[in-house]
N, C-alpha and C positions, 0 to 999 in steps of 0.2 A: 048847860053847866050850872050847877048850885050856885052861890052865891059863897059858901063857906071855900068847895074849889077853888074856886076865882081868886077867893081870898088865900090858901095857903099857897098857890100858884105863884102867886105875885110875891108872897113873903119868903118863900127861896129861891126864887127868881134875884128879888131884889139884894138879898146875901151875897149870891152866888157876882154880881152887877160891883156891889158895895168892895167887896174884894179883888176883883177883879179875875172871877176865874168862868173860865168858860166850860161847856157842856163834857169836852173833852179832857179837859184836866182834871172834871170832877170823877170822870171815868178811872182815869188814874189813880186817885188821890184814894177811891173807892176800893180800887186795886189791890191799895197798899195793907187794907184791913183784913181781904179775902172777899169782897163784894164783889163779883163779877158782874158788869153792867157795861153797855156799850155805850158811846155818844148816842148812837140813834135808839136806843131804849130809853137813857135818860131824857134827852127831848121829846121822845112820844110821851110819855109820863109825865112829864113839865108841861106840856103842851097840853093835855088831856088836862092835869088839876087830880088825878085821880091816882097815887100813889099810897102807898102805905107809911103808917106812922113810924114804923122801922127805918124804910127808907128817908123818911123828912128828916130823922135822928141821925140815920148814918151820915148823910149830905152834911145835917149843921154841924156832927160831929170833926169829921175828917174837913170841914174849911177854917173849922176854929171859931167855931159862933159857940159862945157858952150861954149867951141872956140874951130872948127876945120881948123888946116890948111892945106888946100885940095895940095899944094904944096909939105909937107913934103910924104905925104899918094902915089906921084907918083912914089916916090924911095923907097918907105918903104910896096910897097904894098903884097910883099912876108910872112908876119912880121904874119900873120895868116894863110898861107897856109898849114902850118902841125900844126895840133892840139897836137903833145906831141914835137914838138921842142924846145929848149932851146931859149929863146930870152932874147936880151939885150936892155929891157926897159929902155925908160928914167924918172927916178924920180923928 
């Protein structure tokens, strides 16, 4: 996997973490626009790193991410890498 992958993997990963919504509620939420996606599509795709810029936009769109600062996401990109870690989000 590319390094750029890795990296936007981890930066809607981390969103999706940040808010608290899991794989299947972004199915949902995806729903609501007309984006038909299943949990297990979105997890292969998140898992993979290999999505389209459509879908990155639908995702940040429908969770209510309007500004990413791609700056913060180079020190903080560990911040998804274990799915039952304790993290210290910011509110």
């Amino acid at each position: 996997m590319s390094d750029w992958n890795d990296k936007v993997k981890r930066l809607l990963k981390s969103e999706l973490v940040r808010r608290g919504i899991s794989n299947s509620d972004l199915a949902n939420m995806l729903e609501q626009i007309g984006i038909e996606e299943t949990k297990s599509s979105i997890d292969s795709k998140i898992s993979r790193g290999t999505f389209s810029a459509s879908f990155f936009l639908q995702c940040l769109t429908v969770i209510g991410c309007e500004k990413i600062e791609i700056e913060e996401y180079e020190n903080q990109l560990s911040i998804a890498a274990e799915q039952q870690a304790d993290y210290n989000l910011k509110k």
